[in-house]
N, C-alpha and C positions, 0 to 999 in steps of 0.2 A: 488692701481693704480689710483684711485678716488682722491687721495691726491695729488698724484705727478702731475696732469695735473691740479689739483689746484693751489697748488705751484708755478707752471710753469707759468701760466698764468699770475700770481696775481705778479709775478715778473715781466714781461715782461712790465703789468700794471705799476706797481710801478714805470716804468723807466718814464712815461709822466705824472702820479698824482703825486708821493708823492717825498720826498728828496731826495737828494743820499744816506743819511746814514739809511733808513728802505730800501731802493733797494741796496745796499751794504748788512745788517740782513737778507735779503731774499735770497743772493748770496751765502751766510755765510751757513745759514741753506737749500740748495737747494747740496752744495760741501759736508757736513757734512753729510746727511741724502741718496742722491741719487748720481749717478754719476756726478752730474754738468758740465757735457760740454753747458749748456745752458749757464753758467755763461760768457763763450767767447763770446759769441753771443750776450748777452746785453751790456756785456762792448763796443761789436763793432759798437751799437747801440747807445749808447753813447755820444761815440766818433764820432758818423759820424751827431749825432744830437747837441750835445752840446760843442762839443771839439774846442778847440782854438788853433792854433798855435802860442804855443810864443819862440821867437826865443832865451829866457834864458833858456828855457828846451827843451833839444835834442828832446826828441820824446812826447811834450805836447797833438796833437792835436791827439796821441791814446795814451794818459794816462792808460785811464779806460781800454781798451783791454789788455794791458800789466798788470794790477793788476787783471784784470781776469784771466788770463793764470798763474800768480803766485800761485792766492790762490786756481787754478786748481791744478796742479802738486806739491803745496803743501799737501792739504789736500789726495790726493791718497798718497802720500807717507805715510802720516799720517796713515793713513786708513790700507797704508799695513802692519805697524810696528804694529797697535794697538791687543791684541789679541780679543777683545771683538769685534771689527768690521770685523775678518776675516769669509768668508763666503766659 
């Protein structure tokens, strides 16, 4: 339990210290490892911090929420097909 509100944090972090791509690895292994509904929640953080509306891409300025919610109900699906992860 110690871990996962490590995790959690240290992601949450990562959205205002470090790049997008170690706070995307920490999205990655937060979906893989626990349930990751937190991953919407950064991606929305994101996007409400960093997002841009550009009007070449339909829905730019929530990019990130929308790759959240992806590699959300991606990875549960994953998760349910695998048999090593069923619990």
């Amino acid at each position: 339990m110690k871990l996962y509100f490590a995790t959690t944090t240290l992601f949450f972090l990562s959205i205002f210290l470090f790049p997008w791509f170690v706070t995307a690895g920490l999205g990655l292994l937060i979906v893989a490892r626990y349930s990751g509904y937190e991953v919407v929640f950064g991606g929305l953080m994101m996007d409400l911090l960093y997002g841009v509306d550009i009007p070449a891409f339909y829905f730019g300025a929530y990019i990130y929420t929308i790759i959240g919610i992806a590699v959300l109900f991606f990875g549960v699906y994953i998760k349910r097909h695998l048999v090593f992860c069923q619990s």
